[in-house]
N, C-alpha and C positions, 0 to 999 in steps of 0.2 A: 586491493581487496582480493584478497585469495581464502576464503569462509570455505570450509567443505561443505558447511550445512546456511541453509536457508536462513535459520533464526539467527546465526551471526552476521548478517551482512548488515555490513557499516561502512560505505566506501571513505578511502579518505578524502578528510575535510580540505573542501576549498573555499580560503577565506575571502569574504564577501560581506565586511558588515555593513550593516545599514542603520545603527546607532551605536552610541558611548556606551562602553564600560558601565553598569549598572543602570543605562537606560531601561533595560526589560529583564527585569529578573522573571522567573519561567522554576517551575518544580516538577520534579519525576516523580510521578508516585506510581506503584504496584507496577513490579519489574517483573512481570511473568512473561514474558517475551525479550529474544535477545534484542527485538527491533528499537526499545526503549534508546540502546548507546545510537543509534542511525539518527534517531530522530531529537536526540538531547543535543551531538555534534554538530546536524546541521542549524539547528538553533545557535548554539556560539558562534559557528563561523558565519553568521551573521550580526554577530554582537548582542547576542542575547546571553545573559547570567546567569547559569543554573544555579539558585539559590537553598536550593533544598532538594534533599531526598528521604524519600519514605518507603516502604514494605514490611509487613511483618515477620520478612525473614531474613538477621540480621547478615547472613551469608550471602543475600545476593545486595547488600545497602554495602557491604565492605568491600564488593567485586567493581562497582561502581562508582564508592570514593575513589577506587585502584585508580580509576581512567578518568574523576573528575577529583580532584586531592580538595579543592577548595569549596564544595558541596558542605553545608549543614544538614547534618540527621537531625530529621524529626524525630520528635517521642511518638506523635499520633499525626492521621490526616488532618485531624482537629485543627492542629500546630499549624499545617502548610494553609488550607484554607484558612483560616483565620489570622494570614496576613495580610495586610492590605498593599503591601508593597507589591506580592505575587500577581503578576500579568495574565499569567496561563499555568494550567495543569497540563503537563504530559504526562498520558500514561500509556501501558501496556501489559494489561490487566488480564487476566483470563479471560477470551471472547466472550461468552456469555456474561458477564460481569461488566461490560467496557460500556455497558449503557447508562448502569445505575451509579457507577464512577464519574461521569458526564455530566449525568443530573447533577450529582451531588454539588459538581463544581461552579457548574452555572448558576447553582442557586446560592453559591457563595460569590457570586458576581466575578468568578473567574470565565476566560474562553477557557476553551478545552482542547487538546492535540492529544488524540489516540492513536496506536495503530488500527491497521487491519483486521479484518474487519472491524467495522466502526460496532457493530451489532449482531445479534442472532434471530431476531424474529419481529415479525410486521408491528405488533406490540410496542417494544422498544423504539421503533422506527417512528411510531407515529406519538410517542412520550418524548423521544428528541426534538424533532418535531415540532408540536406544542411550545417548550422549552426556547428553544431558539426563536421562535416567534414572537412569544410573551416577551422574552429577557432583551432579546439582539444582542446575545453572546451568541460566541460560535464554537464550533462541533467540530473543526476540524479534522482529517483523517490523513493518516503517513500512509498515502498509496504509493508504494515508494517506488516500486518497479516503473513509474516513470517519473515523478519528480526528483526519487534521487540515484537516475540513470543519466547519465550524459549524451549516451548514444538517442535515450527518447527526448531528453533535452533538444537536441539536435534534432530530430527529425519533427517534432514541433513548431522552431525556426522555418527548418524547408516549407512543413504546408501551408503556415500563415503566407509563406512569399510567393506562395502559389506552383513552385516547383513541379506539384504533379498534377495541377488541375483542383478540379474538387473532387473529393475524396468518395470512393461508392463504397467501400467493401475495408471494415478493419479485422485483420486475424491472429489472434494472437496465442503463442503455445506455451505453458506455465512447465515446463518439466521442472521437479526440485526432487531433491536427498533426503529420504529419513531419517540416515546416518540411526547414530545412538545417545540413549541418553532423553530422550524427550520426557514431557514429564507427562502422569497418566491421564490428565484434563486433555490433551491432543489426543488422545484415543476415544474420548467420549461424546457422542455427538451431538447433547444437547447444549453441551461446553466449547465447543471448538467449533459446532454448527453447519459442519459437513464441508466437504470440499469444495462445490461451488461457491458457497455463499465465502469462505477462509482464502485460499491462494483465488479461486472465480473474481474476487472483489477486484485486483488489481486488474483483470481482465476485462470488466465491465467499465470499470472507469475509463480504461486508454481507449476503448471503441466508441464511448459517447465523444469523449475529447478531440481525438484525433479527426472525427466526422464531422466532429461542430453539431451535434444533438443534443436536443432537452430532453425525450423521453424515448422511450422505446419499447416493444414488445417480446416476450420470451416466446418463441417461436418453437423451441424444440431443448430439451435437458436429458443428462443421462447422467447417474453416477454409476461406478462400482467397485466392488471390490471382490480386486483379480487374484491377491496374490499373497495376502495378509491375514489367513484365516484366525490367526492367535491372537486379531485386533479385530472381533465382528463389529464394531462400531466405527471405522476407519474406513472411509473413502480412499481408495489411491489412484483412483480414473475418476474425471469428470470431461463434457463437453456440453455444448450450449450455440444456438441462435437464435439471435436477435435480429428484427426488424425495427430500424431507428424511424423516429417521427419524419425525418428530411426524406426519404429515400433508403438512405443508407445499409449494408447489408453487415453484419458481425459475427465473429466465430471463435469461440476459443474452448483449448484443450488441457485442460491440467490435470498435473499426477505427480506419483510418487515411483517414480523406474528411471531415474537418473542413476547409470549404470557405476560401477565405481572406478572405471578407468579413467574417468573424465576429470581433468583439474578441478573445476568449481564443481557448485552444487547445484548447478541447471545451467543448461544450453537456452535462455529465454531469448524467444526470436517473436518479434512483432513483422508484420507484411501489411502496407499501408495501400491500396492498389486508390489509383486515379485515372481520370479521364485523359493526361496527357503524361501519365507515368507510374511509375512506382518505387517504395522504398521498402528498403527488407533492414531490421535493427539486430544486429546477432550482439545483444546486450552486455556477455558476460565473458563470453570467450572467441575465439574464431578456430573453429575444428582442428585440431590437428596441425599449429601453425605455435608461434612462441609470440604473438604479435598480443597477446595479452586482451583486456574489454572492450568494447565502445566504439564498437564497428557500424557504419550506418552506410549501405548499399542503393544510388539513388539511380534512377535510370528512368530518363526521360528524351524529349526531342531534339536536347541539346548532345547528349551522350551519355555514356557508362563511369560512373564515379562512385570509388573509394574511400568516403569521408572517414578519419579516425578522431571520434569526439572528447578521449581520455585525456582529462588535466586539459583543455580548449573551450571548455564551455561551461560548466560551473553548476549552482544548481540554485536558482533565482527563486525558488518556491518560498524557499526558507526567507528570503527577507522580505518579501512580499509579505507571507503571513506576520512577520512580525509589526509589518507596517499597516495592515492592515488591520489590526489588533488596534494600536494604538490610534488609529487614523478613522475607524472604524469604515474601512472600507473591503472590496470584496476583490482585488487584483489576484491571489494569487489562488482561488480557486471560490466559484462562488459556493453558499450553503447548499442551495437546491442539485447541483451537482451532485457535491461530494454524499446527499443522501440518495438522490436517484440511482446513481451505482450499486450500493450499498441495498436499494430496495431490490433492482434486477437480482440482485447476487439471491437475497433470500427468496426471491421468486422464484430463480432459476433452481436451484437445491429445493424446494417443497412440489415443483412440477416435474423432477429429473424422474424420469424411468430407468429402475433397478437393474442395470444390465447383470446378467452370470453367466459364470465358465462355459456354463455348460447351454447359452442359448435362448432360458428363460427368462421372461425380464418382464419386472410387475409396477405398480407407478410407488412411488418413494412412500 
């Protein structure tokens, strides 16, 4: 995986299936994010079938035959919904849109796999919600920055076995690339729904996760925009704490000032602190070294250790959901999770105070 930009990251595929060839056929629809190929990928290489593709724009349904040849184009969503063979809807839809895509599907008695953000506003949140209640389809979300990270793979492993204790404090730093080329819905913020609640989503999930929390409080938010005046609708700094229900303490910082000397498209470091250690995740790169992703830095009572998680540890989310899909079970991330994150994020971006250059700063 070497993406200069965010929206392409796809790491590659480590195969893992967990059923036959046409056990679970699965369909892409509305490909307005590059995350759709991350999260179609890890679906195969767990033996799930991508049976269909759909978008209304046939340029980006041909960019994605490219990388899946054996995909059927739909004519309409009609078409994919209205098969019964289709297990799950993937999409990656315009954020704001990623909710009523969801509906739709559940009420065609499909699950659902979205990206990130799964939603834009408490609304949406509390119509999923409903939905998943009523149905017992699920709502799934590609938080990918750690299901399909190896390095948070791995330090996953470490806390369950107790490595650093229990966990007081998760912090995690989102730096990513605006690069070029975005399209103008990422500039718009009732469509893309601000920085906290967009790249924050991944942040709030890994500090419920890694804590082991069911809910937690927005403590303190801030967006702004520092540096992007030709985009007044564009966050490019956010930060945020939380106070988790167990104790637990949470912090993260994401933006848009990943520098352009840097290989990838973000330096993303998670810091897991414990009672008898700690673990530092340098996800993507390790500074200035050739040693390439998926570095996980652990350091407890036993000593100082190195782990390198690349091509070692795999990404087990992806057959979990598919098994839990068919099994109707909840292994690989439960519902109430995957929305509680998803609620912080819009909490945190509607309580964030407006920071500016120049010192003023008003509440969002």
């Amino acid at each position: 995986m070497n993406a200069t930009s965010g929206a392409d990251y796809a790491p590659e595929p480590v195969p893992d299936p967990v059923v036959s060839a046409g056990d679970f056929p699965f369909a892409a629809v509305r490909l307005d994010h590059g995350h759709i190929y991350g999260m179609a990928e890890g679906l195969q290489a767990a033996g799930g079938t991508v049976k269909w593709v759909y978008d209304p724009d046939p340029a980006k349904v041909e960019a994605f035959r490219a990388k899946f040849p054996d995909v059927r184009v739909a004519r309409s969503e009609d078409e994919v919904f209205d098969d019964d063979e289709v297990r799950l809807v993937a999409g990656a839809a315009v954020t704001s849109e990623r909710a009523a895509l969801g509906l739709r599907a559940i009420e065609a008695g499909k699950d659902y796999f979205t990206d990130k953000a799964p939603l834009t506003t408490l609304d949406q949140l509390a119509a999923a919600r409903e939905a998943t209640a009523r149905t017992g389809r699920k709502y799934a979300v590609y938080y990918s920055e750690r299901i399909h990270v190896e390095a948070a793979v791995l330090a996953d492993q470490l806390v369950e076995r107790g490595s650093i204790g229990r966990v007081l404090q998760v912090m995690g730093l989102g730096p990513h690339r605006l690069g070029t080329g975005r399209p103008d819905w990422f500039f718009e913020k009732d469509r893309y729904g601000g920085i906290l609640c967009d790249i924050g989503s991944h942040n709030f999930e890994q500090m419920l996760h890694y804590a082991d929390a069911k809910d937690a409080t927005v403590t303190h938010a801030a967006i702004a925009n520092y540096n992007h005046p030709e985009h007044p609708e564009l966050d490019d700094f956010g930060e945020a704490n939380i106070a988790m229900d167990n104790g637990a303490a949470g912090y993260c910082r994401v933006d848009w000032f990943t520098p352009d000397g840097l290989r990838t498209w973000g330096d993303g470091r998670t810091f897991i602190l414990g009672t008898e250690g700690y673990i530092e995740l340098r996800k993507y790169t390790n500074v200035a070294t050739d040693e390439g992703p998926g570095h996980v830095f652990l350091v407890n009572g036993e000593g100082e250790h190195h782990l390198v998680a690349k091509g070692n540890v795999g990404y087990p989310y992806f057959g979990r959901l598919i098994l839990d899909c068919l099994e109707r079970t909840e292994t690989a991330m439960t519902q109430e999770h995957a929305f509680k994150a998803a609620e912080l994020s819009v909490q945190a971006q509607l309580a964030a105070r407006v920071l500016t250059p120049s010192g003023e700063g008003a509440s969002a």
